[in-house]
N, C-alpha and C positions, 0 to 999 in steps of 0.2 A: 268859475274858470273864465279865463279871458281870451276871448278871440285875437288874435294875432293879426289877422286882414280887419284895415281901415275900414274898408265896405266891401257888398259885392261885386264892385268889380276886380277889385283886385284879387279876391277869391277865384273870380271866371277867369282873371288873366292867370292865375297860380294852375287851375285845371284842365288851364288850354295846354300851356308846359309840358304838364305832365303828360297829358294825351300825346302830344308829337315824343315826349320821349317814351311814350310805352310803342308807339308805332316805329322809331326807329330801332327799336330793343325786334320787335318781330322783322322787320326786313333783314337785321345785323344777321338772327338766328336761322332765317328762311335762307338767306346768302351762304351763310358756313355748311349750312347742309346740303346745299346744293354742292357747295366745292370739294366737300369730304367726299360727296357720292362721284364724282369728276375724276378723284385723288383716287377712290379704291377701283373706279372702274379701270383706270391707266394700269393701274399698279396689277388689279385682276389679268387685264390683257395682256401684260408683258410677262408674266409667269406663265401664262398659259404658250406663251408663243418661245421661250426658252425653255415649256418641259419638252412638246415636239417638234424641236428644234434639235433635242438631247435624242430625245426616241429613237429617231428616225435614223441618227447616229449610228449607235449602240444594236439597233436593230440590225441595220448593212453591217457591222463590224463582226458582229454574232456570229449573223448569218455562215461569213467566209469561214469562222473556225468551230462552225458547230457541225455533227452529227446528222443535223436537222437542217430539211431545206422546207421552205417557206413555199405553200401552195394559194392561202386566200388568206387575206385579213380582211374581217368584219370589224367596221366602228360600230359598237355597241356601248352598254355601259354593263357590265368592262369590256373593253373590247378583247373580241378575240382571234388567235390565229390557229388556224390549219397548217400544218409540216405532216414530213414524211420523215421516218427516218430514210437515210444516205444509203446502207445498207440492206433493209430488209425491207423497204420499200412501204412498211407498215404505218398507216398516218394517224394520226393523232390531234383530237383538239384541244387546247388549254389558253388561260386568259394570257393577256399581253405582260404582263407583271411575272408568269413560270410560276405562277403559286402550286399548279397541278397541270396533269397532262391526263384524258382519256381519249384510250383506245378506242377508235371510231371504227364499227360494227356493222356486217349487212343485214339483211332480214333473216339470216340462219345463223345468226351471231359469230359467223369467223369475219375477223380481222380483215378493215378495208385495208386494198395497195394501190398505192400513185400509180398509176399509168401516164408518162407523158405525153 
């Protein structure tokens, strides 16, 4: 088989090459990761900033035509709120999303009431 470089040095000049292009191949990939992480954090923060943006909406809008008036919200994970109902005064905790509602209970198990 034939060697293709004249001598060694044009071997070491052929492996020098190579070396700055495998280092500019790592900077290229270290850089697009960096921007992608840049690209999803923006993108992360702007969704999170138009869902309670929505919430906070929807929540005040509820509030005027519902049944239920609004005593404490908890940010947890999920968060949750405390209401009463309007009429019987009887309150209730359930998460922010309305997936459920329970009757909040004293130490002799009757039904708490809002007192304002």
């Amino acid at each position: 088989m034939r060697n293709t470089f004249d001598d060694d040095d044009d071997l070491n000049a052929w492996m020098r090459v190579c070396d700055r292009m495998r280092n500019n191949d790592r900077k290229t990939i270290l850089i697009s990761i960096m921007l992608a992480l840049v690209v999803f954090t923006a993108i992360f923060a702007w969704v999170q900033a138009v869902k309670n943006s929505s919430n906070s909406t929807s929540v005040a809008a509820a509030q005027e035509e519902s049944m239920f008036e609004i005593v404490e919200y908890h940010i947890t994970n999920p968060s949750i709120v405390i209401v009463y109902h309007k009429k019987t005064k009887v309150m209730y905790m359930m998460p922010e999303n309305g997936s459920g509602a329970t009757v909040m209970v004293d130490a002799d198990g009757k039904p708490l009431l809002y007192e304002p």
